[in-house]
N, C-alpha and C positions, 0 to 999 in steps of 0.2 A: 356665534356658532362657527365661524369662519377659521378658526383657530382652535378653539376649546373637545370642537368633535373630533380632530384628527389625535388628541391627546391618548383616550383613550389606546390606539392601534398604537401609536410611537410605543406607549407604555409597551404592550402585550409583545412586541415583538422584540424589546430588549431584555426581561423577561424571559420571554423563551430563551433567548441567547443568555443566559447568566446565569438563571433559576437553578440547570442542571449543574454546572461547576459549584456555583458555591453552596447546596446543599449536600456536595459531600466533603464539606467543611464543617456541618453540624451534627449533632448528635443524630441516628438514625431515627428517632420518633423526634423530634423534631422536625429534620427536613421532611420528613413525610408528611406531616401536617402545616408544615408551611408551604409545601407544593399543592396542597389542598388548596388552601385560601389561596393560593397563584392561579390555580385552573380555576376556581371557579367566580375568581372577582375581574380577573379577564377574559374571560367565556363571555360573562356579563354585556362588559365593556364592549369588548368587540362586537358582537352580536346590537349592542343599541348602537353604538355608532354606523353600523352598517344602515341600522333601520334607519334612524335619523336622514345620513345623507342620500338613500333610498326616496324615502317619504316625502324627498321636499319636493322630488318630481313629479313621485305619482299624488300629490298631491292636487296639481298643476292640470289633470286631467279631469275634462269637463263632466263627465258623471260623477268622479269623487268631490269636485268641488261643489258640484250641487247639493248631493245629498249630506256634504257638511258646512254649507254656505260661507263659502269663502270665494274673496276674490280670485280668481287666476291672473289677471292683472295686476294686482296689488302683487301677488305671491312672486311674480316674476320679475316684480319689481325689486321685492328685497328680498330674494335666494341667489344667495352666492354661491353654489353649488354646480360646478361645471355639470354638462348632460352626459359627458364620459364618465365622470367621477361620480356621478350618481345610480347609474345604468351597470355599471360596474358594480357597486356595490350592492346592489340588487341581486345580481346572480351570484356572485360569491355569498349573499347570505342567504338565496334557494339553494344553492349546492351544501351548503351546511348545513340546512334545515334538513336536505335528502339523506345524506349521509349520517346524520346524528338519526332520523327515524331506524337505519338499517342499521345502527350497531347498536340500537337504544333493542332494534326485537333480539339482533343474536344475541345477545347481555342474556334477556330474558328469557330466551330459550336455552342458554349454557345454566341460565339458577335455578330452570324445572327439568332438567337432564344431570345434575349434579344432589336437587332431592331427590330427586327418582334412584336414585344410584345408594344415596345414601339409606332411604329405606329399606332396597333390596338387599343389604349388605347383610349376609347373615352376624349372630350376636346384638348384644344389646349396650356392649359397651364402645366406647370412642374409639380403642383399636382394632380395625380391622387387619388382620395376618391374612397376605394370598398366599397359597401354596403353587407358587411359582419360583423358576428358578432367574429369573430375569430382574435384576436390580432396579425396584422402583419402592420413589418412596413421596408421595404428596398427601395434602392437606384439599381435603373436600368438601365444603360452604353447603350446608346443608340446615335442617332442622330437627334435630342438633347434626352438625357436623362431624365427618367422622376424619382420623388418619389411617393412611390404608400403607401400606407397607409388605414387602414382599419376602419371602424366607433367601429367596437368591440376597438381598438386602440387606438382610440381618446378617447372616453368615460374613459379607464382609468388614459388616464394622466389628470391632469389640466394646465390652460391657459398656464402657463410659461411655464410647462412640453411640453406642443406640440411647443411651440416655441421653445426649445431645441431639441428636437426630431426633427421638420426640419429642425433646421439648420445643425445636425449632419449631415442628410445623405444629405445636400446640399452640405455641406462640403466634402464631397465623392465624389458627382458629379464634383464643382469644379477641385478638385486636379486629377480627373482622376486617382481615387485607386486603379478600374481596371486593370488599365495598370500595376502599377506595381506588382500586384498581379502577372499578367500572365507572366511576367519575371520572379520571384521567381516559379511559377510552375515550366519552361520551365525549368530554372537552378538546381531544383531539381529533372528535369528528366535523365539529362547529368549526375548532379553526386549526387548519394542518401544520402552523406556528408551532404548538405546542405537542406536539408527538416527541420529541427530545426529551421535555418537562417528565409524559408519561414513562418511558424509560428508563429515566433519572430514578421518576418513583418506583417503579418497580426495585432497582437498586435498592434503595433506600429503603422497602419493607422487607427485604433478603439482610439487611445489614440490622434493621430492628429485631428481628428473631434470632439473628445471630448473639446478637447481644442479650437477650433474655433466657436465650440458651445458655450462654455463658456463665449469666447469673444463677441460673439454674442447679448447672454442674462444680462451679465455682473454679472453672479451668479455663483461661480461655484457648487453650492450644489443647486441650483436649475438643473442643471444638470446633476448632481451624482443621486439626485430622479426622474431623468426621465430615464435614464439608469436604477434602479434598479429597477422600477417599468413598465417599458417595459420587462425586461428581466423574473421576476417574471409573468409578464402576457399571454409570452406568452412560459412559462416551458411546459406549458401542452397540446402545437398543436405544430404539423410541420410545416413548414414553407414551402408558397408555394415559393420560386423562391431559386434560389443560389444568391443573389443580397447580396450589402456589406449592412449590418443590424445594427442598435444600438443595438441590443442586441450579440452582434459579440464578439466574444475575451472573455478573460478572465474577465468577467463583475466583482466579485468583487474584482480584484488589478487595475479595471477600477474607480469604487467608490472611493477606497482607494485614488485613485492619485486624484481624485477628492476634496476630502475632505482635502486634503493639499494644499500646497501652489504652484504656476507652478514652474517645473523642470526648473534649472540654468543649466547655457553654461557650459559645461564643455570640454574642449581640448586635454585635455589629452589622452580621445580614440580614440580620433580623428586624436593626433596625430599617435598614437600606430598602430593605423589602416592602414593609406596612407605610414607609414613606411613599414609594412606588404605586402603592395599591391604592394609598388614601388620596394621591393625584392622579390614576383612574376616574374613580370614582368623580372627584372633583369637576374632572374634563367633561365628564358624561352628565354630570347632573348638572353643570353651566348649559352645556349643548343641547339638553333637554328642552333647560327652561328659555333659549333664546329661540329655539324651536316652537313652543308654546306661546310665546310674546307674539312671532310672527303669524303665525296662526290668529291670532286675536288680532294683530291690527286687520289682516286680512278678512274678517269677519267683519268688522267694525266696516272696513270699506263697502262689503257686502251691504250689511242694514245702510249705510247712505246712499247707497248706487239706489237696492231696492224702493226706497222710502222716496226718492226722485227729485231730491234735492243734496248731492252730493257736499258734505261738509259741512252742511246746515241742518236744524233739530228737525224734526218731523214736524208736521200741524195739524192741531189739537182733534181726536177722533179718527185720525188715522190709522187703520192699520193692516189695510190689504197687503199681501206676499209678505209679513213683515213677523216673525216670531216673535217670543217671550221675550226672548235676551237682546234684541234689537229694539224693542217696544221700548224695555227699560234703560235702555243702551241712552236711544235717543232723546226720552226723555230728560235724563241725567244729564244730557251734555245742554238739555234747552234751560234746563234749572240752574246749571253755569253760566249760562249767558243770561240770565236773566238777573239774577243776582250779582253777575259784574259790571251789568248797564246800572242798576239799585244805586250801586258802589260810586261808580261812575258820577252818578248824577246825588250824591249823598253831599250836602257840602261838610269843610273839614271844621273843627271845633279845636 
């Protein structure tokens, strides 16, 4: 475990540093779903390595060892686990645990303040027209979802431009952007590593609309001027909702990709990636199980300490302070010995 737990973190933090660059090297529902499986295979990660070199301490204290009868001697015998490195990684994953509770309720109180909204919306159809003069225009995660849009908004784009502009944030609705936005929240509350990652995706679902927009209208610079001229339009008012917006993300590397030609497949971070993640997971589930081995021998010392003949089986009828698993423990090891003395004393043929 001495090596295998810290894998996980190296991973998570290189990751964060790379995730967001080269995901906008990939197609925009691609990287956004491969920044999915980033947050949430090293949320994972990070979160159990933390427990792990957490646990090997508190395990080491005398109520918890009792009530899972394990040596604390034995344990402190084979935990490599410095008391900084462990005590550390303690609070860093209660400060995660705190913080992922407080964006886990605002999450859910923005998706019963966004159906609330969305029922009250007069109409019975997905667009909502305000008769305001103020240029706004978002996509709002409801049941069903509605797009709300403003007459000050429409006025400045033209024909194609508002066919672009709805299919953008229809294409939001569609894909349920929402959803993966509040996973990258949540994962950037467990570890403050990856808040670049959620950014990236935000990007990246601004740039998947963009693109189903595109296909939509079958222009993509009829596109690219409805992004720039939503975005221009509405520089100069706040924006009433937190709803996902064509005017969202970094609007001009959103133009830019627009005014070229669509982003090719490319594999290769793709490979780079699930290699990454699939040696996460490896590090974490070696460090698990070296974790678990320690534990058990730590136990096994326990039933020999208890039984009061350290190293040697129990004798026959015995079985005060002694459990199931320790019962059987010691027997198993007296029917080893008894069967290699057999052996021992078998002559050879």
């Amino acid at each position: 475990m001495l090596i295998s737990v810290y894998i996980p973190l190296a991973v998570t933090a290189l990751l964060a540093a790379l995730a967001p660059r080269l995901s906008r090297r990939l197609a925009p529902r691609t990287a956004a779903w491969a920044l999915v499986c980033v947050a949430l295979v090293t949320t994972v990660g990070w979160a159990g390595s933390l427990a792990l070199l957490a646990f090997t301490r508190i395990a080491q204290i005398p109520e918890v060892a009792e009530e899972g009868r394990w040596s604390v001697p034995a344990l402190r015998a084979e935990d490599p686990v410095h008391l900084v490195v462990a005590g550390g990684s303690a609070l860093v994953l209660l400060g995660g645990s705190a913080c992922l509770v407080c964006v886990a309720v605002r999450q859910v109180r923005h998706l019963l303040w966004a159906r609330r909204e969305c029922a009250r919306m007069p109409g019975g159809s997905e667009l909502v027209v305000l008769d305001e003069d103020a240029p706004q225009a978002f996509a709002l995660a409801g049941a069903p979802g509605r797009i709300v849009v403003s007459r000050g908004m429409l006025r400045c784009l033209g024909d194609g431009e508002r066919e672009a502009l709805l299919a953008h944030e229809r294409a939001h609705l569609r894909g349920r952007h929402h959803r993966f936005q509040i996973l990258w929240r949540l994962a950037a509350a467990v570890n403050p590593l990856l808040r670049p990652l959620a950014e990236a995706g935000g990007f990246a679902l601004e740039r998947w609309a963009d693109e189903e927009a595109a296909a939509r209208v079958g222009s993509r610079r009829v596109v690219a001027r409805a992004v720039g001229r939503a975005a221009l339009a509405t520089a100069s008012h706040q924006p009433r909702a937190l709803g996902l917006a064509a005017t969202g993300g970094a609007v001009p590397q959103r133009v830019r990709a627009l005014l070229e030609p669509p982003p090719p497949r490319r594999r290769l971070p793709i490979a780079a990636g699930a290699l990454l993640l699939t040696l996460c997971c490896a590090g974490l589930a070696n460090a698990a199980s070296d974790s678990d081995q320690m534990l058990d021998d730590a136990h096994w010392a326990h039933c020999a300490t208890t039984a009061g003949h350290p190293g040697a089986p129990a004798p026959d009828g015995f079985h005060g302070g002694l459990d199931v698993h320790c019962g059987h423990r010691l027997r198993g090891e007296r029917g080893e010995h008894h069967a290699s003395g057999a052996d021992a004393g078998r002559p050879d043929h």
